[in-house]
C-alpha positions in Angstrom: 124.8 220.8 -33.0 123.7 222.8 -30.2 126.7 223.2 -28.8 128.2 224.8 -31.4 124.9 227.0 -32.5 125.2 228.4 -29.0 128.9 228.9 -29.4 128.7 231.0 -32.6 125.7 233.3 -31.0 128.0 233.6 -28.0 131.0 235.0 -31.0 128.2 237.1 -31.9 127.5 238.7 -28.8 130.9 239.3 -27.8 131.8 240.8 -31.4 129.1 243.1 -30.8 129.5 243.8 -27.1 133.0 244.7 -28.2 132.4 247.2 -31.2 130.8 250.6 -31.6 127.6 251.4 -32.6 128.6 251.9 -36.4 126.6 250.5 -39.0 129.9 248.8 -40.8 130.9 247.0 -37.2 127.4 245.7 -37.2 127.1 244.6 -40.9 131.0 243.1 -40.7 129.7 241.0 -36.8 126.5 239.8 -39.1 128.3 238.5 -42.0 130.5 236.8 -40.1 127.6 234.9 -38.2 126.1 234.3 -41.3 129.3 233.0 -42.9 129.6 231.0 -40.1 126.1 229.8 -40.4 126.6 228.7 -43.9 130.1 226.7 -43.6 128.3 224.2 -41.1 128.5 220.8 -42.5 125.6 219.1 -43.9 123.8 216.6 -41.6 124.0 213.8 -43.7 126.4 213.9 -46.5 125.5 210.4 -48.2 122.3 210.5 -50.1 119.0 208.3 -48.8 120.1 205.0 -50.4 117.5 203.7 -52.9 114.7 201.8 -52.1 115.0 197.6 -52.5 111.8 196.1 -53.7 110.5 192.8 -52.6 112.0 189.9 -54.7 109.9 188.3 -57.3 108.9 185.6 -55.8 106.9 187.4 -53.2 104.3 188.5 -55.7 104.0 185.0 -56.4 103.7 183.7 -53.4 101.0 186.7 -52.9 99.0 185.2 -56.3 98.8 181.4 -55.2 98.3 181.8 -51.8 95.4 184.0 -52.8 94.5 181.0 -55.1 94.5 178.9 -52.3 92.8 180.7 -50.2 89.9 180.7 -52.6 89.8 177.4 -53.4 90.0 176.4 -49.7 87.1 179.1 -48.9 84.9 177.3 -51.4 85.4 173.8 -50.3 84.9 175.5 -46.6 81.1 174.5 -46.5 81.4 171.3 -47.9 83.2 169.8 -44.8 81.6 168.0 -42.3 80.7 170.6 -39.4 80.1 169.9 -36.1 76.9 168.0 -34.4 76.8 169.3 -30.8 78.8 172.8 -31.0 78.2 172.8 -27.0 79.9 169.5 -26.2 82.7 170.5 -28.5 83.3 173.3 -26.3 83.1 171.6 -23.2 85.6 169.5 -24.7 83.5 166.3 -24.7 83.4 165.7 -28.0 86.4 166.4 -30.0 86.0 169.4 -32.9 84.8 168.7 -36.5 87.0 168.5 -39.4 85.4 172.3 -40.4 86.2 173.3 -37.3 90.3 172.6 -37.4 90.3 173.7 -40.9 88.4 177.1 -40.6 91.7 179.1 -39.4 93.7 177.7 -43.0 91.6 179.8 -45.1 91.4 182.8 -43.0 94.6 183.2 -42.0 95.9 182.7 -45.9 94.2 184.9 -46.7 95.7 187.5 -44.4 99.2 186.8 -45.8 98.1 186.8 -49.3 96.8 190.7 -48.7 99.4 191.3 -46.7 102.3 189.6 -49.3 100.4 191.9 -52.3 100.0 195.2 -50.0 103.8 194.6 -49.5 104.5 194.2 -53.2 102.7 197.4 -54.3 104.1 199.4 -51.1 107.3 199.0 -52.2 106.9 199.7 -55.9 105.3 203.1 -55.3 108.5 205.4 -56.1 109.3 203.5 -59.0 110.1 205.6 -61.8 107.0 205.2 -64.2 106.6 203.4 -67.0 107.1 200.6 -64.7 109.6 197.7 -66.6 107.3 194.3 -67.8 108.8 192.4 -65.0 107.5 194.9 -62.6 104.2 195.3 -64.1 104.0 191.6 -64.1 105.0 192.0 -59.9 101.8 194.4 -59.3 99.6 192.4 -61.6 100.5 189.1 -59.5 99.8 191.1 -56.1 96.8 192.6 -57.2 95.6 189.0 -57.9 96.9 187.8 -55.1 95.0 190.5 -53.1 92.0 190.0 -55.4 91.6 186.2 -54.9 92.4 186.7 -51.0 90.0 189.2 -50.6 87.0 187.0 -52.6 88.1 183.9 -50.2 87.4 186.0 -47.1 84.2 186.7 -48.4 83.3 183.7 -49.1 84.3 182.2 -45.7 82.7 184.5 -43.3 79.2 184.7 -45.8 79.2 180.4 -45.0 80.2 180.8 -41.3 77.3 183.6 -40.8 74.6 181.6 -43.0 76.1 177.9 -41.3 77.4 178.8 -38.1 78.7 176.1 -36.3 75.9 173.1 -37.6 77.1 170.5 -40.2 75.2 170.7 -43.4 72.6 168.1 -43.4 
């Protein structure tokens, strides 16, 4: 592209290094640059391709997971914790049941935002009215996000309340 910018500017200059000073030379060097200008072909000929959305079932993966991440969040400070959080981490005791299953309900919900946040992301240049099935897509991942995002809550307010002590 730059080759051949600098090529027609180099045309340019030696039309006008060859001419006289009339105005007609001038304007006839010009139009010539400019038609030259204007016959360049376009950068990319094909037009952006349109966009995919995510399949169906990622929604609803986004909804249940979301579901399960509450339902797991709730149960959270039901489990057995631990009895002596320092000789679990000295590794003389082995970790309590809420301890291996605190990273379930955290991580889900993670992927349950992330699986809606994807969902809506790619439904944003949608031509609107939206069809039913898509509107049914965005309410699933706005559940999904919903449900994820009470879960969390609910997990950290135990762990900051419970910390690492069983409930007696």
């Amino acid at each position: 592209m730059a080759g051949h910018f600098q090529t027609m500017v180099g045309e340019v200059h030696f039309l006008l290094a060859g001419l006289d000073s009339s105005v007609g030379d001038v304007k006839r060097a010009v139009g010539y640059a400019k038609f030259e200008v204007m016959s360049l072909p376009p950068l990319n000929p094909d037009p952006p391709p349109a966009p995919r959305l995510a399949p169906s079932w990622v929604a609803l993966l986004a909804a249940w997971l979301g579901l399960v991440t509450l339902i797991a969040s709730i149960v959270f400070p039901f489990l057995p914790g631990s009895r002596h959080p320092k000789a679990e981490l000295q590794h003389q005791q082995p970790y309590s049941f809420a301890d291996k299953f605190i990273p379930f309900p955290i991580y889900a919900s993670v992927v349950a935002m992330f699986l809606g946040i994807v969902v809506l992301w790619q439904m944003r240049r949608e031509p609107r009215p939206l069809p039913d099935a898509l509107l049914s897509q965005r309410m699933q991942a706005w559940a999904g996000i919903v449900l994820a995002l009470l879960g969390a809550a609910i997990i950290y307010i135990a762990v900051a309340l419970r910390g690492p002590r069983s409930i007696p």
